[in-house]
N, C-alpha and C positions, 0 to 999 in steps of 0.2 A: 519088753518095753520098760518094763522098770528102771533096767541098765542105764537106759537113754535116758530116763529123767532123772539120773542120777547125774550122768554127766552135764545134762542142761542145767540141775541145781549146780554142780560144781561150777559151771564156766559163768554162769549167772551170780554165785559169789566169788567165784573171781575177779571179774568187771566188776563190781560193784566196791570191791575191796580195791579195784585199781581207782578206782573214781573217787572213793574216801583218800585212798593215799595222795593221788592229783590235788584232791580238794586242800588236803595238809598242805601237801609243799608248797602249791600255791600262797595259800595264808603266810605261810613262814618268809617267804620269799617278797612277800609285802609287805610285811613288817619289818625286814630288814631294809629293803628300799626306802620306805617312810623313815628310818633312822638315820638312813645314809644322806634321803634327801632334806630333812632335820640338819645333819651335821652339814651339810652344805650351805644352809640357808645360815644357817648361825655364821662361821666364816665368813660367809658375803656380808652379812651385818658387821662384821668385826671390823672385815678390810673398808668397809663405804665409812663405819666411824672412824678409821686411823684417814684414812683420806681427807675427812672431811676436816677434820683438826690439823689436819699440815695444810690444809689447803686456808683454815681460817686464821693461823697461825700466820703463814704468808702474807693474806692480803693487811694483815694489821702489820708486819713488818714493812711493809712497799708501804701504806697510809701512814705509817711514823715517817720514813723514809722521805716520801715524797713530802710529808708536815716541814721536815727539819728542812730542807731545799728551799721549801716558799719561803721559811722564818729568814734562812740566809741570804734571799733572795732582798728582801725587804731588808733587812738589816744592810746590805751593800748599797740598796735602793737608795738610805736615809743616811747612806755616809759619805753617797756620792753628793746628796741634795745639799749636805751641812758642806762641803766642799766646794762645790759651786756654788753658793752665799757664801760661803766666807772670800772665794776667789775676786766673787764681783763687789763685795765691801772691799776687798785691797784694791780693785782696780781705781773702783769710783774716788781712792784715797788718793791714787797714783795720780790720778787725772786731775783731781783738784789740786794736788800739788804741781801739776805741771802748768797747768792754768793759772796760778798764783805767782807764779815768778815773772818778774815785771818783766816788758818787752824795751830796750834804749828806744828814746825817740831819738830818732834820728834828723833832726834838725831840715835841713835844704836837701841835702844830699840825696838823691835820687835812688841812686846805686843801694845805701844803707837802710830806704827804705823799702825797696823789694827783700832787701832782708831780712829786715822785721815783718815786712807780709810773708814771707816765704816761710818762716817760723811759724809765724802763726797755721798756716797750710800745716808744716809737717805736723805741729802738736796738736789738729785734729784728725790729723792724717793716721798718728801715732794714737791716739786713744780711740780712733774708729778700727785700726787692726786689734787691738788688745780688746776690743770687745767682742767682735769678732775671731779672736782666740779662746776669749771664756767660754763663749757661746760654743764652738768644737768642742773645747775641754769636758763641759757641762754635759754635750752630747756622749761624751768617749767614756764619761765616766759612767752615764747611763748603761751604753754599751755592754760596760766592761762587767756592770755589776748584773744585765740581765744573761749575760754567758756565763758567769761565774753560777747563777741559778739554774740556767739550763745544764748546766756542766755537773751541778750538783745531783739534778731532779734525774739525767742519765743516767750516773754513775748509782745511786742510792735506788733509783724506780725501778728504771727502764733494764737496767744492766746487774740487779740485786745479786746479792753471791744467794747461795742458793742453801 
């Protein structure tokens, strides 16, 4: 019987020395994971800061972008506005000049004086279209200067080079 508890001591530290070895690798084996998942966790940090700075970097490029588009926006706004005032100060200039040139009386004559009314007709006729043209004009230029802003606030915002 001796024998036998020999071999039971043996196999008993045997097991027992495989259980410590298990126990090692184990530990080691998690401690390298812990590093590994360390180095991973740093990267993901790295990459979410480079991201986050191209991404804050961007929206103040599109916020400048889309700034300069309203400034030019507003700036075509106020040069269509001086355009249209200054078109309707010549008009009003035109008109009174045209108002001011004396009509011939035309004495008896019947005939000459449907054409002194007739005048008169067309020189209201003629300064109710040319107001009527400022009035288009005024619009076209609004138009032109709220495309030239949309056109800007595209190409700078909406469509940024990258």
């Amino acid at each position: 019987m001796h024998g036998a508890q020999v071999i039971y001591t043996h196999v008993t530290a045997g097991l027992l020395g495989a259980a410590v070895a298990a126990l090692g690798v184990w530990q080691v084996q998690d401690w390298r994971y812990d590093a590994r998942i360390a180095q991973m966790q740093e990267a993901h940090a790295v990459s979410l800061k480079n991201f986050t700075e191209a991404a804050r970097a961007q929206e103040q490029s599109l916020s400048k972008a889309k700034q300069k588009a309203e400034e030019a926006y507003v700036l075509e706004k106020r040069k269509a506005a001086v355009a249209a005032r200054s078109t309707r100060a010549e008009l009003d200039g035109l008109r009174n000049e045209l108002y001011a040139i004396p009509s011939p009386i035309a004495g008896a004559n019947p005939t000459a004086i449907s054409r002194v009314n007739g005048a008169t007709i067309e020189r209201r006729l003629l300064g109710e279209c040319a107001s009527a043209l400022v009035e288009v004009a005024a619009r076209a230029d609004l138009m032109a200067a709220q495309l030239l802003g949309l056109q800007g606030y595209v190409r700078n915002v909406c469509v940024a080079p990258k």
